[in-house]
C-alpha positions as CSV (number, residue, x, y, z in Angstrom):
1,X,47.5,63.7,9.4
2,X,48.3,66.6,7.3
3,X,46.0,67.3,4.1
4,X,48.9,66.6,1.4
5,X,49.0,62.7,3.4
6,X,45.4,62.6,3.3
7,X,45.8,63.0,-0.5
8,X,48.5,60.6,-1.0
9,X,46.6,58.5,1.3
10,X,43.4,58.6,-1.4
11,X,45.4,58.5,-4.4
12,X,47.3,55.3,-3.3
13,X,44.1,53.7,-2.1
14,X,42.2,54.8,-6.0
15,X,45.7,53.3,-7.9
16,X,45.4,50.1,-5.6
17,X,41.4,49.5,-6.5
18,X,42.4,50.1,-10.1
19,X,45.0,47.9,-10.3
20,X,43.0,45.2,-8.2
21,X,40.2,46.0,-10.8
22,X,42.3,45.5,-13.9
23,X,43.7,42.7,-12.0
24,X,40.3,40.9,-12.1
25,X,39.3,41.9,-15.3
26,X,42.6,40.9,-17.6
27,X,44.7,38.4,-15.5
28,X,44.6,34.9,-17.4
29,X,42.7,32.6,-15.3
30,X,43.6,29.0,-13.7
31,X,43.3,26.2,-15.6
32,X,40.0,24.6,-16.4
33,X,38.9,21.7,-14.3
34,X,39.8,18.7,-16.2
35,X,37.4,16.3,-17.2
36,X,37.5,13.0,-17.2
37,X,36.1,12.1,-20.8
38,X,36.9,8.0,-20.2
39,X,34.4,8.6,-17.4
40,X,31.7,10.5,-19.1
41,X,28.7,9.3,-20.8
42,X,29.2,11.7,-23.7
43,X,30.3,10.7,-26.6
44,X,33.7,11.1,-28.7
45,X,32.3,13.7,-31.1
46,X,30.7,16.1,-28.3
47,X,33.5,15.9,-26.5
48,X,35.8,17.0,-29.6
49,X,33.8,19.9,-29.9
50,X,34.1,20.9,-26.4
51,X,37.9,20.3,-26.4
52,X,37.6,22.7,-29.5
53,X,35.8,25.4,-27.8
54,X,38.1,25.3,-24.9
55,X,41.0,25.7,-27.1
56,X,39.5,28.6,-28.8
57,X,38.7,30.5,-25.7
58,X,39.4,34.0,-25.7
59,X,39.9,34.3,-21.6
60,X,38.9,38.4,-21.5
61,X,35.5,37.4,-23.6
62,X,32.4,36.8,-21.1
63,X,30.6,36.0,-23.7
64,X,32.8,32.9,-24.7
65,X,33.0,32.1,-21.0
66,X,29.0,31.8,-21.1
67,X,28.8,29.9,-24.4
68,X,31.7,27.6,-23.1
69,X,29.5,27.5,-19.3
70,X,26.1,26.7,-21.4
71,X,27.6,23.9,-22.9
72,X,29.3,22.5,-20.3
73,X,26.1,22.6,-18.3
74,X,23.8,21.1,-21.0
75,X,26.2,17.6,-20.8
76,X,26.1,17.5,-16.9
77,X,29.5,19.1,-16.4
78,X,28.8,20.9,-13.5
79,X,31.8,22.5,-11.8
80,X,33.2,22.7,-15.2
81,X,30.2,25.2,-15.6
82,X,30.1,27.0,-12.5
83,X,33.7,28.0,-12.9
84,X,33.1,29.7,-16.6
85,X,29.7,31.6,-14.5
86,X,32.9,32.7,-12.4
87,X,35.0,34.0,-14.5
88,X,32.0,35.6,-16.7
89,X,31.4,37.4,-13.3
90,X,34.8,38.3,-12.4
91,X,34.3,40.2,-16.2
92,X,31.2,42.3,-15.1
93,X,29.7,41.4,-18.6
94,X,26.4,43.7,-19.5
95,X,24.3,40.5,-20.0
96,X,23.7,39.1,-16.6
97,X,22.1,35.9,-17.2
98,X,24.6,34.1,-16.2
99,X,23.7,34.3,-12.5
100,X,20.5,32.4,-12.7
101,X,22.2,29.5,-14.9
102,X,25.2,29.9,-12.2
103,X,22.7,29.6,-9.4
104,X,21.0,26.2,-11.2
105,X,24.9,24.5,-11.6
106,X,25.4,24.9,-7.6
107,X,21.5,23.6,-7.1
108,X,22.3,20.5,-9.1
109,X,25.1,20.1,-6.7
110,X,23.3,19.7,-4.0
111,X,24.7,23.7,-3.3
112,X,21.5,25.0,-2.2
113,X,23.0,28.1,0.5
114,X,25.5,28.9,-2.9
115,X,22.5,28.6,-5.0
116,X,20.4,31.0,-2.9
117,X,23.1,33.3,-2.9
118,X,22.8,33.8,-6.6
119,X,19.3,34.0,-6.5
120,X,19.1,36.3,-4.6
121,X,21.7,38.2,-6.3
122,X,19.4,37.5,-9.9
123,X,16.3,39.2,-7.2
124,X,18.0,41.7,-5.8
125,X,18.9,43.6,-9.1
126,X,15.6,42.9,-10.2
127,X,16.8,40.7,-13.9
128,X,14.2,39.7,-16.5
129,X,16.9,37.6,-17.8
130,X,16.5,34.7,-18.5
131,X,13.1,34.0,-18.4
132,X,11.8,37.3,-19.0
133,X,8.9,38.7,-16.3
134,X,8.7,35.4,-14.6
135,X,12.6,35.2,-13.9
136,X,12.2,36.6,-10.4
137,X,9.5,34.6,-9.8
138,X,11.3,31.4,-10.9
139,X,14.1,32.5,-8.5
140,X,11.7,32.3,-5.2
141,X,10.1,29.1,-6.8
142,X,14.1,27.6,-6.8
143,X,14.6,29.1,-3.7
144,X,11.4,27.3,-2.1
145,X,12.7,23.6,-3.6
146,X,15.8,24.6,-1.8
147,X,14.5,25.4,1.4
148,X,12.0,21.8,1.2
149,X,15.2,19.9,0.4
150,X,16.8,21.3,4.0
151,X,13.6,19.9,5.6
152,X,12.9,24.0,6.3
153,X,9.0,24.4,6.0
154,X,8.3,27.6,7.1
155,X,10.6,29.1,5.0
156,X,9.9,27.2,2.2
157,X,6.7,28.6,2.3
158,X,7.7,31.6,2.5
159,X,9.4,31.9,-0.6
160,X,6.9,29.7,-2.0
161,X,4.3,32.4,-1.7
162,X,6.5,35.0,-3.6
163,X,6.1,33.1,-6.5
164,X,2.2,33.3,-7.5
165,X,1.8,33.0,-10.9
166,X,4.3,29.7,-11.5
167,X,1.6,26.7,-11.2
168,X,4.3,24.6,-9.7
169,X,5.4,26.6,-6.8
170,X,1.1,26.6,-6.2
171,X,1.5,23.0,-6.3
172,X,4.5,22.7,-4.3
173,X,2.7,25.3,-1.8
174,X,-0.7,23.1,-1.5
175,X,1.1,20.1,-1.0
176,X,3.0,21.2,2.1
177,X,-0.2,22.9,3.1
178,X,-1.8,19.4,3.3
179,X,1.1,18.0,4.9
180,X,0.7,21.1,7.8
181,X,-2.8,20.4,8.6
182,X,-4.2,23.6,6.5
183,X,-5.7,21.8,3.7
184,X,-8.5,24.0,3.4
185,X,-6.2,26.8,2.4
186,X,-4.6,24.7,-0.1
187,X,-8.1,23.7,-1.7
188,X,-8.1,27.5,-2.7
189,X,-4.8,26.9,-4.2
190,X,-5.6,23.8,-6.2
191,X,-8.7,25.4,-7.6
192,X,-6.5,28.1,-9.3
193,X,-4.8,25.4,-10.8
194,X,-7.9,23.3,-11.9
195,X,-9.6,26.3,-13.0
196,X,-6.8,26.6,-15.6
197,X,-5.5,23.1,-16.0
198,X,-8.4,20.9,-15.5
199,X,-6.8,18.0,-16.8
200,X,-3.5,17.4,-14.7
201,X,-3.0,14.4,-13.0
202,X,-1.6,15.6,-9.4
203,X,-3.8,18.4,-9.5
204,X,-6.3,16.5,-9.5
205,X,-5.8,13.8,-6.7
206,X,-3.7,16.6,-4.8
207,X,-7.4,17.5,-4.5
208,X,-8.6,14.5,-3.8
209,X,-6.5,14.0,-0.8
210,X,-7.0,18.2,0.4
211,X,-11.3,16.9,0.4
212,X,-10.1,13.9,2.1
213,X,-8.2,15.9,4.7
214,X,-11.5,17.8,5.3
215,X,-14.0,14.7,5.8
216,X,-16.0,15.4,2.2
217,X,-15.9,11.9,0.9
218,X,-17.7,12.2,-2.3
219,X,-15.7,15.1,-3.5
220,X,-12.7,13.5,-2.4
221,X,-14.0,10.4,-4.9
222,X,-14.7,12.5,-7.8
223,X,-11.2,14.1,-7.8
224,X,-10.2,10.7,-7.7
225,X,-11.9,9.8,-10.4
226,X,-11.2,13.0,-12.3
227,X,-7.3,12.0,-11.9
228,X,-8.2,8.5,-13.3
229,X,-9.1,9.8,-16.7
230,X,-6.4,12.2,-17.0
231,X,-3.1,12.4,-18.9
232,X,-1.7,15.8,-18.6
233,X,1.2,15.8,-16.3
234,X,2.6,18.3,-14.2
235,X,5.9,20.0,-16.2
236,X,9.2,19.1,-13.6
237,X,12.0,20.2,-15.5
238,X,13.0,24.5,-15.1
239,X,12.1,26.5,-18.5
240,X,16.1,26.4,-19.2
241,X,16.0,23.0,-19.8
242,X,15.0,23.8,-23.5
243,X,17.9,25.3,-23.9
244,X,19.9,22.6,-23.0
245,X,17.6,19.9,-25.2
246,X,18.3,22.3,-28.1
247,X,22.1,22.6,-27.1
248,X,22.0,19.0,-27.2
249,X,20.6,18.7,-30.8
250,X,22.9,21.2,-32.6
251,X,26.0,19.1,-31.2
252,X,27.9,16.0,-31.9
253,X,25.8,13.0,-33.9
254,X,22.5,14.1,-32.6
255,X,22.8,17.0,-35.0
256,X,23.6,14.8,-37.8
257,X,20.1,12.5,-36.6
258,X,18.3,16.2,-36.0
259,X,19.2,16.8,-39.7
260,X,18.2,13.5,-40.9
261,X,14.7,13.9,-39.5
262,X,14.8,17.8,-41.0
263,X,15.6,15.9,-44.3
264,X,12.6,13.3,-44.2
265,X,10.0,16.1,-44.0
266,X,11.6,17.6,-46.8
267,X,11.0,14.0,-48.9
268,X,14.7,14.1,-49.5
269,X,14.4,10.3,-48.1
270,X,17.7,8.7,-49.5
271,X,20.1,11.8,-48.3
272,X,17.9,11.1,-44.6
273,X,18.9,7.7,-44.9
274,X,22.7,8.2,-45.0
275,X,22.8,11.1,-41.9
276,X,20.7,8.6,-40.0
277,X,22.9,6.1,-40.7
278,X,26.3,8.6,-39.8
279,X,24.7,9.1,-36.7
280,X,23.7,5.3,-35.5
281,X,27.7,4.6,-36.5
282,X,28.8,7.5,-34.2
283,X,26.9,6.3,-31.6
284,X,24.4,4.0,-30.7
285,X,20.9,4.9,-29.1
286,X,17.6,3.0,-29.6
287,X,15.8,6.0,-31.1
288,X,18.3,6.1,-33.5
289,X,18.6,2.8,-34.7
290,X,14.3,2.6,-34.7
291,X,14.5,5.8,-36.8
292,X,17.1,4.6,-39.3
293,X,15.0,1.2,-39.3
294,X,11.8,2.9,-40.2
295,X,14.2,4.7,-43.2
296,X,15.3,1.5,-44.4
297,X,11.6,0.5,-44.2
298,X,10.5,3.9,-46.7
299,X,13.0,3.1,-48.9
300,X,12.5,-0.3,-49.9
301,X,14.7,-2.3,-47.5
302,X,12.7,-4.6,-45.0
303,X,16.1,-7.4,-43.9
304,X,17.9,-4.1,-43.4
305,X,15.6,-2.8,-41.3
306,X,14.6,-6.1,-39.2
307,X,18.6,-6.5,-38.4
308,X,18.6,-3.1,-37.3
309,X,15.1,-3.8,-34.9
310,X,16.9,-6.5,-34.0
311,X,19.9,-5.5,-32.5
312,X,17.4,-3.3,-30.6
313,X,15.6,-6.3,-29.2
314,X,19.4,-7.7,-28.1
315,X,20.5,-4.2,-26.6
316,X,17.9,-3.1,-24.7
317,X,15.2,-5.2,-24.8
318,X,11.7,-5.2,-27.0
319,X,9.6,-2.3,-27.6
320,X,6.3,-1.9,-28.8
321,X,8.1,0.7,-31.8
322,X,10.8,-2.0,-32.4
323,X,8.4,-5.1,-33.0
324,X,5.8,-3.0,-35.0
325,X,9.0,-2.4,-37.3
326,X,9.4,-5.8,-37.0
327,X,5.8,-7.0,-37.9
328,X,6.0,-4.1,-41.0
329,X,9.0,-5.7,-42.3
330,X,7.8,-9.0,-42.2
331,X,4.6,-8.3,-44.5
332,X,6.6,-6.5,-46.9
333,X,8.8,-9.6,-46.7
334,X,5.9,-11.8,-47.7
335,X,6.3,-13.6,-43.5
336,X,2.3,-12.5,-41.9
337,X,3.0,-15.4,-39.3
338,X,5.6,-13.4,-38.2
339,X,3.6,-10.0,-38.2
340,X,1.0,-11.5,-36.0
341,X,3.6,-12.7,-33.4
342,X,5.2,-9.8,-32.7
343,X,2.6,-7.3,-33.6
344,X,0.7,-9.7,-30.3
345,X,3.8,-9.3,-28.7
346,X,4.0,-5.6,-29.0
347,X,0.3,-5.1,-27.8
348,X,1.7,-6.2,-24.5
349,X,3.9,-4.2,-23.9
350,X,1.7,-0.9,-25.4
351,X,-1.7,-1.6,-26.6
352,X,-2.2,1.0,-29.4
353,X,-5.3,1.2,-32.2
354,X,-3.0,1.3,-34.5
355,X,-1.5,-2.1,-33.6
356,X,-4.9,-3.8,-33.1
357,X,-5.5,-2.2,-36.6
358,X,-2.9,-4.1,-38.8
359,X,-3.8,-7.3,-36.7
360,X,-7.2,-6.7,-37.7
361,X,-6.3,-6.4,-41.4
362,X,-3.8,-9.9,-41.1
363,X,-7.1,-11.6,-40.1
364,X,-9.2,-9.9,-42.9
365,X,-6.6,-11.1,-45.2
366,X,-6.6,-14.5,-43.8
367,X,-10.7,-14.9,-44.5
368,X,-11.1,-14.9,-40.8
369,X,-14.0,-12.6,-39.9
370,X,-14.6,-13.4,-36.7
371,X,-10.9,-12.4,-35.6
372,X,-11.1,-9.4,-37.8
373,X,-14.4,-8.3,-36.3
374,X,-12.8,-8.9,-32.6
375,X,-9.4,-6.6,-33.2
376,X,-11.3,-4.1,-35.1
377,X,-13.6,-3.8,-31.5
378,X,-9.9,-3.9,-29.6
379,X,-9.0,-1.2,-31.9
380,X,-11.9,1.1,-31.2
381,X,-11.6,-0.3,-27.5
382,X,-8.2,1.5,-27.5
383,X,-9.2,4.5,-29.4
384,X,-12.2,4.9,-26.8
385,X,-10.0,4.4,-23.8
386,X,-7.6,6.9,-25.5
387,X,-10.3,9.6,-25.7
388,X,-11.7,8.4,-22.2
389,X,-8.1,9.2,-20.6
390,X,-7.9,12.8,-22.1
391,X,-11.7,13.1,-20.8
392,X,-13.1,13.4,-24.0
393,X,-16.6,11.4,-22.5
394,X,-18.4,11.9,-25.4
395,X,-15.9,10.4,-28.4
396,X,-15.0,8.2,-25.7
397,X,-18.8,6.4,-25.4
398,X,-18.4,6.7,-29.7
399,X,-15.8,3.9,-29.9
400,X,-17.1,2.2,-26.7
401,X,-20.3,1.4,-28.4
402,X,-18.7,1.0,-31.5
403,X,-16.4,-1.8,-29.6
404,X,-19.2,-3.8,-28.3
405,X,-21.2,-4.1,-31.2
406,X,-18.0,-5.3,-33.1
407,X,-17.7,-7.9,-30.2
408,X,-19.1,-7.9,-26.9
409,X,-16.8,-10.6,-24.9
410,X,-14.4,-7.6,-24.1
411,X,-14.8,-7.1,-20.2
412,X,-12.8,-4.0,-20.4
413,X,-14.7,-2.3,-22.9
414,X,-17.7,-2.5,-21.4
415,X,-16.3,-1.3,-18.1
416,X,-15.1,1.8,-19.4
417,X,-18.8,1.9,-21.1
418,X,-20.5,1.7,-18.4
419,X,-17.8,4.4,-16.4
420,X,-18.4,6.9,-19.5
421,X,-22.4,6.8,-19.1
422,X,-22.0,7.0,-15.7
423,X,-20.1,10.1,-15.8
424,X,-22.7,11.5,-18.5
425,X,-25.2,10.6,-16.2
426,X,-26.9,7.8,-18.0
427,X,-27.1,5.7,-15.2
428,X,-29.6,3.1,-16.7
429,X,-26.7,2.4,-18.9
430,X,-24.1,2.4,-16.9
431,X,-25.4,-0.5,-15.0
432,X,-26.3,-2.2,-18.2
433,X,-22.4,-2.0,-19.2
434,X,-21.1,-3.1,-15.4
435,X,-23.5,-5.5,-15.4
436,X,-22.4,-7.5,-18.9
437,X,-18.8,-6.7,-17.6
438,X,-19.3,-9.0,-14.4
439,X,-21.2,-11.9,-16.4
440,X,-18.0,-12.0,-18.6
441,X,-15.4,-11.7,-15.4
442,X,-17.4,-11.9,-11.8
443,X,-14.4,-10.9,-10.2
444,X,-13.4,-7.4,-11.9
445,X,-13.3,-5.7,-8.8
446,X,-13.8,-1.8,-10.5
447,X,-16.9,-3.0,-12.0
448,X,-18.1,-4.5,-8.9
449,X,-17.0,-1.2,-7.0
450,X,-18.9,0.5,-9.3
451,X,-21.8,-1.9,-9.3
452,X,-22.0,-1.1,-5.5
453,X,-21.7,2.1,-5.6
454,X,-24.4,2.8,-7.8
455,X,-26.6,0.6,-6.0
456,X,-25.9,2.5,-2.9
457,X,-26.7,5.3,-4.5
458,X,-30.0,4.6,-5.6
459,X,-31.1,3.2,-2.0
460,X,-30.4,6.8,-0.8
């Protein structure tokens, strides 16, 4: 080949890579995948909006390809998503965020080899977006989930181990760990995690279970234990999904309840009123209708806001928020029978002070003492247990004392007494408290574990 086709040779091959880069760049995509909005749980004024956005779309704009992707993907529409995330790549945008939110649309898919792909696209060019200095690390967390979902250990462990300083890929890491037969390299794991997070739940009995593993029975009970009077639970959900929660509240009616809520704060009560109500008639949810009950309540309208409660009860069942409105309305209403009914009823379903308080006050007001005195000791019972859960010991044996001198017939209270000295180390009084439990109830059987435990204990 002669030197003048060589150069004809290069400037044919340079004109077809620009015209197959202009190509990608400006030719008008496909058609978006249609959606099915008769199908979709989304509701009429969302879905106007994202018809709108559609019809606004500039197709040579990554950015309004993102914006359009975000949305899509914060209302479940997933391969409506992933095909903006295509065309924002086809338009080699400067902001590559993209990738990692394109990478969680194919994991949600059940995509996990074309959601690897992008994450390791996102790790290869070594991003900080989204998720700033952890998004690498997030990347080799996802990565790991994948690989556990395939049923592939060892390389779920691998990437695993790549991401260090995200607690749940630790968790995730000790757990198969366990699982392998290497709990004692796990127990190094979980005590990171404790060390920081003392009060998670699965931290705390994923401990339990590594001691167990290793033969150590007592430490294996206090973890136990430990995870017993704990609330804190470990975070599932990916850092992004803030952004979608917030994407969620500046569109459709849930903006119009997000403003009526911003509006109440503000004391502005009446204009609250009418954008809670604008967003019940959009469309119904039981938060909704609670919160525009509790408005009606504020402002002076107690049969309003039983009818709404109501229609609550019919839809989806009671709550312990929607009888409390209930039992609120009814006093205002002049009805305390009714109060106590559901207020009772509520407590059944969740047991709160506040709850036992206004029962406590219905039997003040009806010159009973000796009920008052009883749900005033259930309502420091609660308050106790409440503290006692968050492993506040100490506040916890407060309202526990404070409960049994109120009324002692309360085999629960004095259970969690006499579990709250025990774990202060009054021991004296911790058999004092199981042992008035089990004269009111022989057969609570945690009392009577405990009972014999701490007998056990002392014949060692």
């Amino acid at each position: 080949m002669t030197r003048l086709q060589k150069l004809l040779v290069a400037a044919i091959a340079l004109e077809l890579a620009g015209l197959c880069f202009w190509w990608r760049r400006y030719s008008r995509p496909g058609a978006l995948p249609p959606v099915d909005w008769s199908a979709c749980m989304i509701e009429d004024t969302v879905a106007s909006e994202i018809r709108g956005m559609e019809s606004r779309l500039q197709f040579n704009d990554p950015s309004g390809w993102a914006e359009l992707g975000a949305t899509y993907r914060a209302f479940g529409l997933f391969p409506q998503a992933e095909y903006c995330y295509r065309q924002v790549d086809k338009l080699s945008p400067k902001d590559r965020s993209y990738l990692y939110y394109w990478a969680e649309c194919a994991d949600l898919m059940g995509r996990t080899r074309a959601a690897t792909k992008r994450y390791r696209q996102v790790i290869d060019a070594k991003l900080s977006v989204p998720l700033g200095l952890q998004t690498i690390q997030y990347c080799w967390l996802n990565i790991g989930q994948d690989r556990l979902r395939e049923e592939n250990v060892p390389a779920a462990m691998d990437a695993l181990r790549q991401a260090p300083d995200i607690p749940k890929a630790k968790f995730l890491l000790a757990r198969v760990l366990i699982r392998s037969g290497r709990a004692k390299e796990a127990i190094a794991l979980l005590d990171d995690l404790l060390r920081d997070s003392p009060g998670v739940i699965e931290y705390n009995q994923m401990k339990s279970w590594a001691e167990d593993e290793l033969g150590d029975q007592d430490a294996a009970q206090e973890f136990y234990e430990r995870s017993l009077r704990s609330r804190q639970e470990l975070s599932k959900s990916d850092p992004t999904y803030q952004e979608v929660l917030e994407r969620r509240k500046s569109m459709g009616s849930q903006s119009w309840h997000e403003k009526s809520l911003q509006l109440e704060t503000q004391g502005k009560l009446q204009d609250a009123l009418e954008w809670s109500r604008k967003a019940v008639q959009a469309f119904w949810a039981e938060d909704r209708a609670q919160e525009l009950a509790r408005l009606e309540l504020l402002t002076g309208h107690p049969k309003e806001a039983i009818a709404l409660a109501e229609e609550c009860v019919n839809r989806v069942g009671a709550s312990a928020k929607t009888l409390d409105i209930i039992g609120v309305a009814s006093v205002q209403l002049g009805d305390r029978a009714r109060a106590q009914r559901v207020w009772e009823q509520a407590i059944e379903l969740e047991p709160t002070p506040n709850l036992y308080g206004k029962l406590a006050e219905l039997r003040r007001l009806a010159d009973d003492a000796l009920g008052a005195a009883r749900y005033r000791s259930l309502e420091q019972y609660q308050t106790g247990k409440d503290a006692w859960l968050n492993n506040d010991l100490t506040a916890a044996r407060e309202h526990l004392e404070k409960a049994v001198a109120l009324y002692d017939g309360h085999p629960h209270t004095w259970f969690y007494l006499g579990e709250t000295r025990r774990f202060l180390g009054d021991i004296p009084g911790a058999k004092a408290a199981y042992r008035r439990c089990l004269q009111i109830n022989p057969d609570h059987g945690r009392a009577l574990r405990a009972w014999e435990r701490l007998n056990q204990e002392s014949r060692k």
